[in-house]
CHARMM-style PDB file with segment names, atoms N, HN, CA, C and O in Angstrom:
ATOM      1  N   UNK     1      58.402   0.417 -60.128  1.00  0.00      PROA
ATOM      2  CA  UNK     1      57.759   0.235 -58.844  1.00  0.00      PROA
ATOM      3  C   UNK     1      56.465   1.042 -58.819  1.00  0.00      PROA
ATOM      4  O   UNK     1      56.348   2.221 -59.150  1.00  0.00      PROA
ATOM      5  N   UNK     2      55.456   0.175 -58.348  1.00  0.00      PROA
ATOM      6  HN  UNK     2      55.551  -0.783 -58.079  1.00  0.00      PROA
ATOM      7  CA  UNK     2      54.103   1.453 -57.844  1.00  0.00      PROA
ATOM      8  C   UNK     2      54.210   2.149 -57.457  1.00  0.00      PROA
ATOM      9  O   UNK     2      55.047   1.847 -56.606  1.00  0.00      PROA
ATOM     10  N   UNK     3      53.874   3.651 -57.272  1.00  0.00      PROA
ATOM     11  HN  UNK     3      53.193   3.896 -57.963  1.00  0.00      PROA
ATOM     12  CA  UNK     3      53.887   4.459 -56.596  1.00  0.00      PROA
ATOM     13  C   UNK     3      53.219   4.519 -55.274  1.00  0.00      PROA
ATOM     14  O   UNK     3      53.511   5.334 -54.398  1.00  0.00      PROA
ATOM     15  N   UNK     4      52.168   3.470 -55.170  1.00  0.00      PROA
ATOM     16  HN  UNK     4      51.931   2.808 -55.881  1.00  0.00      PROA
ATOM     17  CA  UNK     4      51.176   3.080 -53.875  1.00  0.00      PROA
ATOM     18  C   UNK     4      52.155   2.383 -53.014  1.00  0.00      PROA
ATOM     19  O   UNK     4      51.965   2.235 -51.806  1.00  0.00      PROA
ATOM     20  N   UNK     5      53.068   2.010 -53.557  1.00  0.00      PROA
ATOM     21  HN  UNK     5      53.222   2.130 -54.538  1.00  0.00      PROA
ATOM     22  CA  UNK     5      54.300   0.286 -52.712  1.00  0.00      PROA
ATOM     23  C   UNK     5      54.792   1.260 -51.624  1.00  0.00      PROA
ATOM     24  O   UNK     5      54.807   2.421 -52.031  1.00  0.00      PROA
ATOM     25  N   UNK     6      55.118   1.132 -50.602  1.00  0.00      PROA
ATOM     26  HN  UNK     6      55.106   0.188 -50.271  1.00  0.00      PROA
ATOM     27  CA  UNK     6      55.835   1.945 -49.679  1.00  0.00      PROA
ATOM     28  C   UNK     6      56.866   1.058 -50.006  1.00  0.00      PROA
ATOM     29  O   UNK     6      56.903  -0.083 -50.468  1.00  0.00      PROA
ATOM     30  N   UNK     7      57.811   2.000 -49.592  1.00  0.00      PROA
ATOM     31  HN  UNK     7      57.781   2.926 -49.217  1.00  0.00      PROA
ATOM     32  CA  UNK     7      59.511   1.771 -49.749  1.00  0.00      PROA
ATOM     33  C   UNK     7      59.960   1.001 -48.126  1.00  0.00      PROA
ATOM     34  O   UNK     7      59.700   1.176 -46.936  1.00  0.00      PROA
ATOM     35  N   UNK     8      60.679   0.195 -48.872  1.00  0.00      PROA
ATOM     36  HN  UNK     8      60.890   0.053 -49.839  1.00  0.00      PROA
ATOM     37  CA  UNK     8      61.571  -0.502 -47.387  1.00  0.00      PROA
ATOM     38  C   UNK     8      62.096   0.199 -47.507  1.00  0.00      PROA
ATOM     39  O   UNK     8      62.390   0.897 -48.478  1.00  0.00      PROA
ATOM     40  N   UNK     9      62.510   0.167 -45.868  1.00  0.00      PROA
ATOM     41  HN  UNK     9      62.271  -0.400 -45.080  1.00  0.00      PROA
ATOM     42  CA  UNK     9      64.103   0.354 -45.618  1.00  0.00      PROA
ATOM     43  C   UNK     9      64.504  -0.928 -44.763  1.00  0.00      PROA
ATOM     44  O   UNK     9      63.575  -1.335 -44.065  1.00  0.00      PROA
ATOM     45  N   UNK    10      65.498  -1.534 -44.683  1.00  0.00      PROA
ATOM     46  HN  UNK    10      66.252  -1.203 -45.250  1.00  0.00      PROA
ATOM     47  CA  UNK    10      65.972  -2.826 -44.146  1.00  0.00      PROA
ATOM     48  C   UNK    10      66.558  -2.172 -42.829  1.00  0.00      PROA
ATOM     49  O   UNK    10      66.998  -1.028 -42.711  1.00  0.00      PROA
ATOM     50  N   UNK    11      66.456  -3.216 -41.810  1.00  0.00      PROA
ATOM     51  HN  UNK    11      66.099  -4.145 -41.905  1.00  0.00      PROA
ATOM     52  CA  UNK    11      66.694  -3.085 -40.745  1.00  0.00      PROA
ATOM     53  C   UNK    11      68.302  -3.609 -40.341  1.00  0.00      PROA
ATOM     54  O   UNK    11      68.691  -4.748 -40.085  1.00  0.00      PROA
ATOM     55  N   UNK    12      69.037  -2.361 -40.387  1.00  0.00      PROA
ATOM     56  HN  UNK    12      68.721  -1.435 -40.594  1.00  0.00      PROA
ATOM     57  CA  UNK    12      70.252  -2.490 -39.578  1.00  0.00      PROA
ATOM     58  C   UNK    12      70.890  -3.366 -38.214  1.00  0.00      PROA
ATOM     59  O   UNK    12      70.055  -3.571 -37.333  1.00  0.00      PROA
ATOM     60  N   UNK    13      72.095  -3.826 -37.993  1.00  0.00      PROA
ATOM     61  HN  UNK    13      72.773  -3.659 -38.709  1.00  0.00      PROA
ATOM     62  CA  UNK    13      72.069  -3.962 -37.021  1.00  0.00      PROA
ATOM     63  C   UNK    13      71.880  -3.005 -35.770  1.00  0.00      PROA
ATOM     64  O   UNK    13      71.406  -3.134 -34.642  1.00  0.00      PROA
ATOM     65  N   UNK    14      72.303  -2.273 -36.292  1.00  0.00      PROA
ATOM     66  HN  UNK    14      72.688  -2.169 -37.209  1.00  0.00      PROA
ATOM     67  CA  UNK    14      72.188  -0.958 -35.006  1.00  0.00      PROA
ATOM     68  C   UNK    14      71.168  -0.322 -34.816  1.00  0.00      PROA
ATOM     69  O   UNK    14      71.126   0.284 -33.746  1.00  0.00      PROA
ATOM     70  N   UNK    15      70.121  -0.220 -35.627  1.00  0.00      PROA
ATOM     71  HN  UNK    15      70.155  -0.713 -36.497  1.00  0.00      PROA
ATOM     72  CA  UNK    15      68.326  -0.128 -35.535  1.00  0.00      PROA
ATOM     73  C   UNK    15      67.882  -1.462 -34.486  1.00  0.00      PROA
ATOM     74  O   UNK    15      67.141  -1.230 -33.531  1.00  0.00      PROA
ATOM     75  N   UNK    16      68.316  -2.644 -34.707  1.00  0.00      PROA
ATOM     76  HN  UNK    16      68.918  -2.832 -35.483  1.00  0.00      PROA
ATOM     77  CA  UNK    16      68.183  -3.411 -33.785  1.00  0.00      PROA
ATOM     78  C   UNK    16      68.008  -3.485 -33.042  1.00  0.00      PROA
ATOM     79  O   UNK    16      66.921  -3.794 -32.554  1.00  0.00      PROA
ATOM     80  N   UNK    17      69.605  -3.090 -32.195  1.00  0.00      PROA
ATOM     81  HN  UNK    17      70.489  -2.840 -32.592  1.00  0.00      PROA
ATOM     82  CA  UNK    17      70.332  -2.791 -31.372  1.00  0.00      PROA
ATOM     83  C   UNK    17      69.756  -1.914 -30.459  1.00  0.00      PROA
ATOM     84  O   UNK    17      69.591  -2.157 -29.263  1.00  0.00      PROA
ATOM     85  N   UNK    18      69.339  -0.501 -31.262  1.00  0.00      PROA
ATOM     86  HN  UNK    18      69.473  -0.303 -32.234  1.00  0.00      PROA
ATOM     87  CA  UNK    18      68.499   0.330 -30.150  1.00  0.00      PROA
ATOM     88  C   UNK    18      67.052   0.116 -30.143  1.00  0.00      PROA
ATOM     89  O   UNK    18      66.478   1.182 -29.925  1.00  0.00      PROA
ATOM     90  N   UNK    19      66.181  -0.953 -30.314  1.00  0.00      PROA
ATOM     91  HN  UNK    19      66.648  -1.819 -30.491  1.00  0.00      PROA
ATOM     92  CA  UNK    19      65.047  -1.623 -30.525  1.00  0.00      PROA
ATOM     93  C   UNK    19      64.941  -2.304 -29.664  1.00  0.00      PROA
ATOM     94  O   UNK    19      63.995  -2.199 -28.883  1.00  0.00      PROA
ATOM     95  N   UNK    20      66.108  -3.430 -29.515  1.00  0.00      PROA
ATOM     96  HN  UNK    20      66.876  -3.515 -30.149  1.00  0.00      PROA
ATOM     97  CA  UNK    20      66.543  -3.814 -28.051  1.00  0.00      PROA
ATOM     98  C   UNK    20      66.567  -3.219 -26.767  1.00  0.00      PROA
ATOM     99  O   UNK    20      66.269  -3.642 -25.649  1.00  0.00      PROA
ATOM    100  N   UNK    21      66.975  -2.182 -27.174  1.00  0.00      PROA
ATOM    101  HN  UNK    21      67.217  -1.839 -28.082  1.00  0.00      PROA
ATOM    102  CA  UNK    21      67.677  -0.986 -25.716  1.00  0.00      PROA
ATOM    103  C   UNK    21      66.053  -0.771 -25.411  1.00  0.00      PROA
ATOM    104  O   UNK    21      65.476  -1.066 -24.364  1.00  0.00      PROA
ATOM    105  N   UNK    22      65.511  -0.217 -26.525  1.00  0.00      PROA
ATOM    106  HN  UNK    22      65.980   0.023 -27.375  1.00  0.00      PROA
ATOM    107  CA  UNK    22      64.063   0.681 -25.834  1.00  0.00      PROA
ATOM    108  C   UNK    22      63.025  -0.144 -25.579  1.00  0.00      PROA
ATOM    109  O   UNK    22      62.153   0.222 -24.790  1.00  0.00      PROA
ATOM    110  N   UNK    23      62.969  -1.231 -26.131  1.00  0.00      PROA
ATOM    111  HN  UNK    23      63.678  -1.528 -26.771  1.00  0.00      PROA
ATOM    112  CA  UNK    23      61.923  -2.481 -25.436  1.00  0.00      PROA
ATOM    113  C   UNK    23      62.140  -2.497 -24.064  1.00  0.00      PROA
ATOM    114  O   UNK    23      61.222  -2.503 -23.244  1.00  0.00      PROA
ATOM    115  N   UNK    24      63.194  -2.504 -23.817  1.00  0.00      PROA
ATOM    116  HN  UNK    24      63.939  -2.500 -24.484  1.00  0.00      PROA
ATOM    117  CA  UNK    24      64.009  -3.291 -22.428  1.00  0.00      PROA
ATOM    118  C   UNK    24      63.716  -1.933 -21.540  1.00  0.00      PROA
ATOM    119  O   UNK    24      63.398  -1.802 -20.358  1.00  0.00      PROA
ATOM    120  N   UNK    25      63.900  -1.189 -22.356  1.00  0.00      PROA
ATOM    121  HN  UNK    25      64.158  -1.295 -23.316  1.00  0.00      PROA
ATOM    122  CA  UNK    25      64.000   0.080 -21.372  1.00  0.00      PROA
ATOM    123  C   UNK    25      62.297   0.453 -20.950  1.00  0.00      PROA
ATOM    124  O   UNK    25      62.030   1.478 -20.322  1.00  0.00      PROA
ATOM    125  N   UNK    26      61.320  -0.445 -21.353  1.00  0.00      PROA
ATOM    126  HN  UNK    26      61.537  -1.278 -21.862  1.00  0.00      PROA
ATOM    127  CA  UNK    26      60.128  -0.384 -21.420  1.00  0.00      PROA
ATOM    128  C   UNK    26      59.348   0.707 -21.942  1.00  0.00      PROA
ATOM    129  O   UNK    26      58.556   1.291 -21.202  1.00  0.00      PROA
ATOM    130  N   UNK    27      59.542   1.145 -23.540  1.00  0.00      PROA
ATOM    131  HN  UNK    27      60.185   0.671 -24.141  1.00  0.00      PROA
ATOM    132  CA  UNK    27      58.976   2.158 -24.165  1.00  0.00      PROA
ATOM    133  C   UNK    27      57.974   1.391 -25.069  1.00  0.00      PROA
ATOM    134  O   UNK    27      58.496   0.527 -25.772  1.00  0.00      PROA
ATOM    135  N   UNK    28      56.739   1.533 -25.171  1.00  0.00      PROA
ATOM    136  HN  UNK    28      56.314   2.235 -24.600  1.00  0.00      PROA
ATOM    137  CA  UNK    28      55.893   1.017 -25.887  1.00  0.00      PROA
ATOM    138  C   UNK    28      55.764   1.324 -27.624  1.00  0.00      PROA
ATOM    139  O   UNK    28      56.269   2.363 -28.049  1.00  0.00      PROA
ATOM    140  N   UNK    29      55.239   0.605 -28.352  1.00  0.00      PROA
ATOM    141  HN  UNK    29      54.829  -0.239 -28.007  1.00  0.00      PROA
ATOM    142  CA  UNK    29      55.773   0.833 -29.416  1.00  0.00      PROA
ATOM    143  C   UNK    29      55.752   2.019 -30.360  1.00  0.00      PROA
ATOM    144  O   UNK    29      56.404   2.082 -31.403  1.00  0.00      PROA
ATOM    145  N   UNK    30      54.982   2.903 -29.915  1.00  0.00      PROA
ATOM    146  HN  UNK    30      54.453   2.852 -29.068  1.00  0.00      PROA
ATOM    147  CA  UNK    30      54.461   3.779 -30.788  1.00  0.00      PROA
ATOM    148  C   UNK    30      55.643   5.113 -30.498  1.00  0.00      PROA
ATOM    149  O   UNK    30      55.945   6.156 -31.077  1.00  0.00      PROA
ATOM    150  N   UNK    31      56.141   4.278 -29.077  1.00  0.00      PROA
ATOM    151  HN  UNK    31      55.895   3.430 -28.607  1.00  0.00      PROA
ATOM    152  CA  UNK    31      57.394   5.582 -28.038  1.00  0.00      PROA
ATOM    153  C   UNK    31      58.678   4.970 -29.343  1.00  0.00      PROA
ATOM    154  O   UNK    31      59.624   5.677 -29.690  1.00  0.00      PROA
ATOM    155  N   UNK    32      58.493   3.955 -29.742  1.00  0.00      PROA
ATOM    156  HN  UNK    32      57.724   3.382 -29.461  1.00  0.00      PROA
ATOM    157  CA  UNK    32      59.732   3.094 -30.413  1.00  0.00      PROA
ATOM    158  C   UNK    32      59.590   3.765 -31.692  1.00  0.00      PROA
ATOM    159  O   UNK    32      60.417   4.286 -32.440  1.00  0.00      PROA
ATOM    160  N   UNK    33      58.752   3.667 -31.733  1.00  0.00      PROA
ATOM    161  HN  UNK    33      58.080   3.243 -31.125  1.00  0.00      PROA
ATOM    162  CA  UNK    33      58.578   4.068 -33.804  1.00  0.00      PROA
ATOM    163  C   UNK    33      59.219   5.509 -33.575  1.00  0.00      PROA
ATOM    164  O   UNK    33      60.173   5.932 -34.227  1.00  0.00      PROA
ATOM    165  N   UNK    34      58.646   6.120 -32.684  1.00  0.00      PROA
ATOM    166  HN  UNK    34      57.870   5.776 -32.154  1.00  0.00      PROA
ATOM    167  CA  UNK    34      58.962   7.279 -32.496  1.00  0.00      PROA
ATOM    168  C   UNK    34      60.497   7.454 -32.888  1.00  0.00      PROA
ATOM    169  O   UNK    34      61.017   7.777 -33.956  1.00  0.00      PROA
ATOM    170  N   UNK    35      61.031   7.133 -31.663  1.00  0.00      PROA
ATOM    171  HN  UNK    35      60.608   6.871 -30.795  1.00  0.00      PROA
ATOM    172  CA  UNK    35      62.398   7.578 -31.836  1.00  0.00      PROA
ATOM    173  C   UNK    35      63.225   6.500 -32.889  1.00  0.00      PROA
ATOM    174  O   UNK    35      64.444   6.480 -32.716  1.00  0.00      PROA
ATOM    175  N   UNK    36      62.752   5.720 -33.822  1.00  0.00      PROA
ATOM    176  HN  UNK    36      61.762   5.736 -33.962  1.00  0.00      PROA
ATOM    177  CA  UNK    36      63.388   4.957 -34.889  1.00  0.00      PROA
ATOM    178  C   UNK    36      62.730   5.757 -36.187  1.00  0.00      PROA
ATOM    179  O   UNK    36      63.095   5.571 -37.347  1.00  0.00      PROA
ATOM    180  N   UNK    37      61.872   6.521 -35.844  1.00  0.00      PROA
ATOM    181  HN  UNK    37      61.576   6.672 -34.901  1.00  0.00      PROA
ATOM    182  CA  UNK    37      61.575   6.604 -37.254  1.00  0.00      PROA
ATOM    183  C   UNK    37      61.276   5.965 -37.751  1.00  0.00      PROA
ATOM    184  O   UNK    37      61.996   5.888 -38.747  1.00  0.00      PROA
ATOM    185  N   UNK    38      60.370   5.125 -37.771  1.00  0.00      PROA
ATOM    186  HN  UNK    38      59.785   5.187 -36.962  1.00  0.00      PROA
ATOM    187  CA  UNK    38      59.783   4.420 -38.814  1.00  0.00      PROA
ATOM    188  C   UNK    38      57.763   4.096 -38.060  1.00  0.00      PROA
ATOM    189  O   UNK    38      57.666   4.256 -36.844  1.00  0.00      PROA
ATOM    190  N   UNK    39      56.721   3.781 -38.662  1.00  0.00      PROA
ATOM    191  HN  UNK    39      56.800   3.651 -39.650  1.00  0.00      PROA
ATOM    192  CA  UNK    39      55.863   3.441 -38.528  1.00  0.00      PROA
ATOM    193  C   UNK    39      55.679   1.690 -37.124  1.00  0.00      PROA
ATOM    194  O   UNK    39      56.326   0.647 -37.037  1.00  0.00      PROA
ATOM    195  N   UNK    40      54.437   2.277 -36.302  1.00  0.00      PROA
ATOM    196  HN  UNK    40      53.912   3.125 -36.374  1.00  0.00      PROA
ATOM    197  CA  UNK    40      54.330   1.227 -35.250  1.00  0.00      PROA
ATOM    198  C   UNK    40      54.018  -0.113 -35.918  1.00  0.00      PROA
ATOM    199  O   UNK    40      54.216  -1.095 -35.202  1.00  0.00      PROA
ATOM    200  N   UNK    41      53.605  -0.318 -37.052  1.00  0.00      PROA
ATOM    201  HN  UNK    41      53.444   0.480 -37.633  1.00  0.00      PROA
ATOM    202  CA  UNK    41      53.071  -1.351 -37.675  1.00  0.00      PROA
ATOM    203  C   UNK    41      54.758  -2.369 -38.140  1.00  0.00      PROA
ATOM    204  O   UNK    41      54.878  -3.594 -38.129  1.00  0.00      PROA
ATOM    205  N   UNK    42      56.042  -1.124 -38.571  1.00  0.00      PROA
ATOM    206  HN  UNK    42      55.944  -0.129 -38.579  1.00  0.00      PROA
ATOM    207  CA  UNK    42      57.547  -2.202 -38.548  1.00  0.00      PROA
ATOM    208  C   UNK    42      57.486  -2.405 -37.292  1.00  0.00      PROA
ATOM    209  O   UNK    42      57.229  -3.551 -36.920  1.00  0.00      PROA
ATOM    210  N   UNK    43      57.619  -1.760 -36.686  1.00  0.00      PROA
ATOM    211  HN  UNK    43      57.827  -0.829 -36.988  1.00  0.00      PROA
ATOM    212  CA  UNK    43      57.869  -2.276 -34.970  1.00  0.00      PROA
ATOM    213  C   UNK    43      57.537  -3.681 -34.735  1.00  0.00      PROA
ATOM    214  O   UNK    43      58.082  -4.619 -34.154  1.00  0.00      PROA
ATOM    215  N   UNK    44      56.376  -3.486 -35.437  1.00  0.00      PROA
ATOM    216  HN  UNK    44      55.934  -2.724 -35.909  1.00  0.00      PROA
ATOM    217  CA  UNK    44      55.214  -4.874 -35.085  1.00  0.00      PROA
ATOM    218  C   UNK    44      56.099  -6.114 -35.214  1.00  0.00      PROA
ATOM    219  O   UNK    44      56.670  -6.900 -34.458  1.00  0.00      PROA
ATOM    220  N   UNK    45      55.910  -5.875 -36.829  1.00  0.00      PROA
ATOM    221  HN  UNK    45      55.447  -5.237 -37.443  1.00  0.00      PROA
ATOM    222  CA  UNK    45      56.833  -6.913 -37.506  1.00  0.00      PROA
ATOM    223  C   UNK    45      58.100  -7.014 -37.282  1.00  0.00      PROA
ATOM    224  O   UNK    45      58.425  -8.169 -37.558  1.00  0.00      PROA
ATOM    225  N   UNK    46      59.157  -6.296 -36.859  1.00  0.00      PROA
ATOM    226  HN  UNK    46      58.892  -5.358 -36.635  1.00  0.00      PROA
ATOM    227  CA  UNK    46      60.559  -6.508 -36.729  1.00  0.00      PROA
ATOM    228  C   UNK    46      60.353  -7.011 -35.340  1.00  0.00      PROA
ATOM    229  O   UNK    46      61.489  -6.943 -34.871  1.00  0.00      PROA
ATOM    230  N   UNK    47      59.650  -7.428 -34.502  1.00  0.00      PROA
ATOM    231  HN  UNK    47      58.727  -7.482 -34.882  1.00  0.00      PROA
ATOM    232  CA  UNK    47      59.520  -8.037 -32.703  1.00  0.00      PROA
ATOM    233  C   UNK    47      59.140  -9.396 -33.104  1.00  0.00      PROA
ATOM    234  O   UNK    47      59.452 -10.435 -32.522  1.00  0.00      PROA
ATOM    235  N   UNK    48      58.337  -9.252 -34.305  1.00  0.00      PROA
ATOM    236  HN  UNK    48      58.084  -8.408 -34.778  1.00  0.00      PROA
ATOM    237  CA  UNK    48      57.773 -10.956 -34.558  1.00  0.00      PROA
ATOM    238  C   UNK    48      58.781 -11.334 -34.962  1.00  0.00      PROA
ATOM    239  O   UNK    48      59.247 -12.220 -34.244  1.00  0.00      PROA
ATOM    240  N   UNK    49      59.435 -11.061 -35.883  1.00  0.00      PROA
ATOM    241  HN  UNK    49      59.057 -10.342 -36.466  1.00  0.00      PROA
ATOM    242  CA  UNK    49      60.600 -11.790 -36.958  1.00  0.00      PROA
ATOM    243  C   UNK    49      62.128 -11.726 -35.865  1.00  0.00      PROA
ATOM    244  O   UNK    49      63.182 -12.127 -36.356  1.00  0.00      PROA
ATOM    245  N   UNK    50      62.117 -11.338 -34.787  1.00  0.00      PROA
ATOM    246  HN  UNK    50      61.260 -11.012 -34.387  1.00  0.00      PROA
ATOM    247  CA  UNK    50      63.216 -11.252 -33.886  1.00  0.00      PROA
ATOM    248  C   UNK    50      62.469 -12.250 -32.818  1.00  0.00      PROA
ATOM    249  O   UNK    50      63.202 -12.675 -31.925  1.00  0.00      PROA
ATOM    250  N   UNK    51      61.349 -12.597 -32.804  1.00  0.00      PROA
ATOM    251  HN  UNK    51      60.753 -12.251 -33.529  1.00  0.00      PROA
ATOM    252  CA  UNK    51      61.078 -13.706 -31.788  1.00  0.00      PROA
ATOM    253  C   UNK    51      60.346 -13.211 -30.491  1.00  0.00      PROA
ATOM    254  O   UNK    51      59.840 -13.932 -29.631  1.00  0.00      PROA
ATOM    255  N   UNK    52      60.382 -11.994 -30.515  1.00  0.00      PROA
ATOM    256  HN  UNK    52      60.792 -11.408 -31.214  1.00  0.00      PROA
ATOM    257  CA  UNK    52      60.641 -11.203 -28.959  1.00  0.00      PROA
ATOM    258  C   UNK    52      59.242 -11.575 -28.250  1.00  0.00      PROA
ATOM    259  O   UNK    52      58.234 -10.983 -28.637  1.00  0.00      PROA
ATOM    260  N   UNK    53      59.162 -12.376 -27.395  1.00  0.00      PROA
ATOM    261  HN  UNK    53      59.981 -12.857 -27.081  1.00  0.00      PROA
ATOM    262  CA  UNK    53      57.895 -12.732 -26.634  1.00  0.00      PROA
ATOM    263  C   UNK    53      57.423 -11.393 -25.760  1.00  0.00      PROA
ATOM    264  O   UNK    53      58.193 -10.726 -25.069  1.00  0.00      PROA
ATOM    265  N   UNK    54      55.980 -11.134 -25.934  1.00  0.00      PROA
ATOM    266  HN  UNK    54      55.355 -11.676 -26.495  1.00  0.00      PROA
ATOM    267  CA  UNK    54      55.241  -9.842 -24.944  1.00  0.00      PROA
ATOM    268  C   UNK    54      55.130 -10.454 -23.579  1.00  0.00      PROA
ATOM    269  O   UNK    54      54.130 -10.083 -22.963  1.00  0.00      PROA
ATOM    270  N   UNK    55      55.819 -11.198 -23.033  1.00  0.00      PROA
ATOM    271  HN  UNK    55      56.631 -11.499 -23.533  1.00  0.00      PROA
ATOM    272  CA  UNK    55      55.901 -11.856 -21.556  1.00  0.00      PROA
ATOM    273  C   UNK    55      56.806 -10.407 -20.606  1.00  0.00      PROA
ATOM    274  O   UNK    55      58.036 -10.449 -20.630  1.00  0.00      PROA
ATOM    275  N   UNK    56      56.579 -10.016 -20.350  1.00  0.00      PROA
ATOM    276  HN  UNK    56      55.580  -9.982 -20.331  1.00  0.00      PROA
ATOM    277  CA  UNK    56      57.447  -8.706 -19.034  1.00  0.00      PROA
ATOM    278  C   UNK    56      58.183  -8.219 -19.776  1.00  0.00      PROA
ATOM    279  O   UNK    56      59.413  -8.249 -19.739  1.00  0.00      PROA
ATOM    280  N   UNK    57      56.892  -7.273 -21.201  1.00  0.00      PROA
ATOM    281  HN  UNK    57      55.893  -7.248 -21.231  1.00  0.00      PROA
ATOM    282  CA  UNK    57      57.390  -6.035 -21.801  1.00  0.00      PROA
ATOM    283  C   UNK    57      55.937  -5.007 -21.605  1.00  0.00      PROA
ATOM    284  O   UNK    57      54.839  -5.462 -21.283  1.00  0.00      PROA
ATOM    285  N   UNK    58      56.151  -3.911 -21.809  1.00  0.00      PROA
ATOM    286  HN  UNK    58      57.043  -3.542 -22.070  1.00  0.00      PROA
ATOM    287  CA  UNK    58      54.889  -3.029 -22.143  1.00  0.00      PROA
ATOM    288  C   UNK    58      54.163  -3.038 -22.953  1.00  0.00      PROA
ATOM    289  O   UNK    58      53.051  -2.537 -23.118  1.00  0.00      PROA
ATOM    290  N   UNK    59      54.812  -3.650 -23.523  1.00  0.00      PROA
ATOM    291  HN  UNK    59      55.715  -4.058 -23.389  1.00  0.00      PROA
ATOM    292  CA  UNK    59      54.012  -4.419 -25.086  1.00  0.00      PROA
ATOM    293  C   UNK    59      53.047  -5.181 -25.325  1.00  0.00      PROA
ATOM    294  O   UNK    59      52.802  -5.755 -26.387  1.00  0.00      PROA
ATOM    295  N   UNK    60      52.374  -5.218 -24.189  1.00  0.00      PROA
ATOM    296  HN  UNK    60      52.573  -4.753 -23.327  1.00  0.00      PROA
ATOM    297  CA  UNK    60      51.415  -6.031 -24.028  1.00  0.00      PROA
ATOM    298  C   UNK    60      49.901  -5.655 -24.515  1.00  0.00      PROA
ATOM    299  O   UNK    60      49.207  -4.762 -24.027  1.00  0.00      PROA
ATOM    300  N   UNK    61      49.489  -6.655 -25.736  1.00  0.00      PROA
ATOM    301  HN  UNK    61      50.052  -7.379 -26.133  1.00  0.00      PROA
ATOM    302  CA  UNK    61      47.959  -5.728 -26.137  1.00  0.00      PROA
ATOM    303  C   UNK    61      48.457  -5.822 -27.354  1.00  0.00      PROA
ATOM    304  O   UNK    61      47.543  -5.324 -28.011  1.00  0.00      PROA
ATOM    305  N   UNK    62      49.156  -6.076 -27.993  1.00  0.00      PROA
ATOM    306  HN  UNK    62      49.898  -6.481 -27.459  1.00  0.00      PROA
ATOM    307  CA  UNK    62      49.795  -5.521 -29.290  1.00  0.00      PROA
ATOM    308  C   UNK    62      49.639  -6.392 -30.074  1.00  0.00      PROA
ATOM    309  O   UNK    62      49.974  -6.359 -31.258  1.00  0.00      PROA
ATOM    310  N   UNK    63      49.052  -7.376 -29.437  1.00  0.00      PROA
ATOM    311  HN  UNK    63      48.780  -7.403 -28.475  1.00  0.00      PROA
ATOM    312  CA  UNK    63      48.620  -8.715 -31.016  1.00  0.00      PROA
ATOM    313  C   UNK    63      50.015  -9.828 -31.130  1.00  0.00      PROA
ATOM    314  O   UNK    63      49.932 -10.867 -31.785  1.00  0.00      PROA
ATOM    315  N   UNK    64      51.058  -9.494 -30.518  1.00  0.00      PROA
ATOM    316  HN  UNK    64      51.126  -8.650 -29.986  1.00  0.00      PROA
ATOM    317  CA  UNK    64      52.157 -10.582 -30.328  1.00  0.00      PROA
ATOM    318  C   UNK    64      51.428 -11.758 -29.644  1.00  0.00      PROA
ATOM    319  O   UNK    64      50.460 -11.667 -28.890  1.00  0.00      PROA
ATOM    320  N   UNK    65      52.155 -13.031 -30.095  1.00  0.00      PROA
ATOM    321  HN  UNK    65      52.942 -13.105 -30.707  1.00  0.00      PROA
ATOM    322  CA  UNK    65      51.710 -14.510 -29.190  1.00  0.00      PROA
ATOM    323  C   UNK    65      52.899 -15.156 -28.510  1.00  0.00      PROA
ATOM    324  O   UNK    65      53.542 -15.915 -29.235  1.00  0.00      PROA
ATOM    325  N   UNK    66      53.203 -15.050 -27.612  1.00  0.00      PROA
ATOM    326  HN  UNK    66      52.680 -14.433 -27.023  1.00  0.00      PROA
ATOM    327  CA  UNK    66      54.443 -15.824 -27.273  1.00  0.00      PROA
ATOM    328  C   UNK    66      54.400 -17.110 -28.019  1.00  0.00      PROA
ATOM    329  O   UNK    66      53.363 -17.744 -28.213  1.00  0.00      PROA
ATOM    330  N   UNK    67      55.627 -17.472 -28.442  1.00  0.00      PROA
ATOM    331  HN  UNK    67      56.469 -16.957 -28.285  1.00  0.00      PROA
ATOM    332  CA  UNK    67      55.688 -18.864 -28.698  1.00  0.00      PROA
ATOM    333  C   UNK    67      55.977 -19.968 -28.028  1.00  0.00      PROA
ATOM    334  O   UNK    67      57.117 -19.824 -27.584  1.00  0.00      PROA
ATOM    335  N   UNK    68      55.351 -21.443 -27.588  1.00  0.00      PROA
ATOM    336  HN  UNK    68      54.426 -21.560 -27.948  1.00  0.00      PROA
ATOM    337  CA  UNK    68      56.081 -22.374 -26.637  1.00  0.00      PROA
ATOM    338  C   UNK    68      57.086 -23.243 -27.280  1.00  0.00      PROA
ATOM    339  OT1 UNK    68      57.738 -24.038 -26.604  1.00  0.00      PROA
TER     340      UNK     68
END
């Protein structure tokens, strides 16, 4: 492996789970990375790949597109 490659880590259900909780709970993402530990840029990507529309979240600004 490169040494430049950042390392996954795969997303749990229970990383999910409280990803869920703190969206909902209206923490913006950088409040999310925070307490997951991990960088705002997974955040990004684990909301796209879960579907999660920025329609009545704080998340708004963040480059998400709802989908129709």
């Amino acid at each position: 492996m490169n040494p430049s490659t950042p390392v996954r880590r795969p997303w749990t259900a229970d990383k999910r789970k409280k990803l869920d909780e703190l969206i909902n709970a209206g923490k913006t993402a950088p409040e999310v990375a925070a307490a997951l530990q991990r960088k705002p840029t997974s955040i990004y990507a684990q909301l796209q790949r879960l579907e999660i529309k920025k329609t009545n979240r704080r998340l708004a600004g963040i480059g998400l597109k709802a989908k129709k």
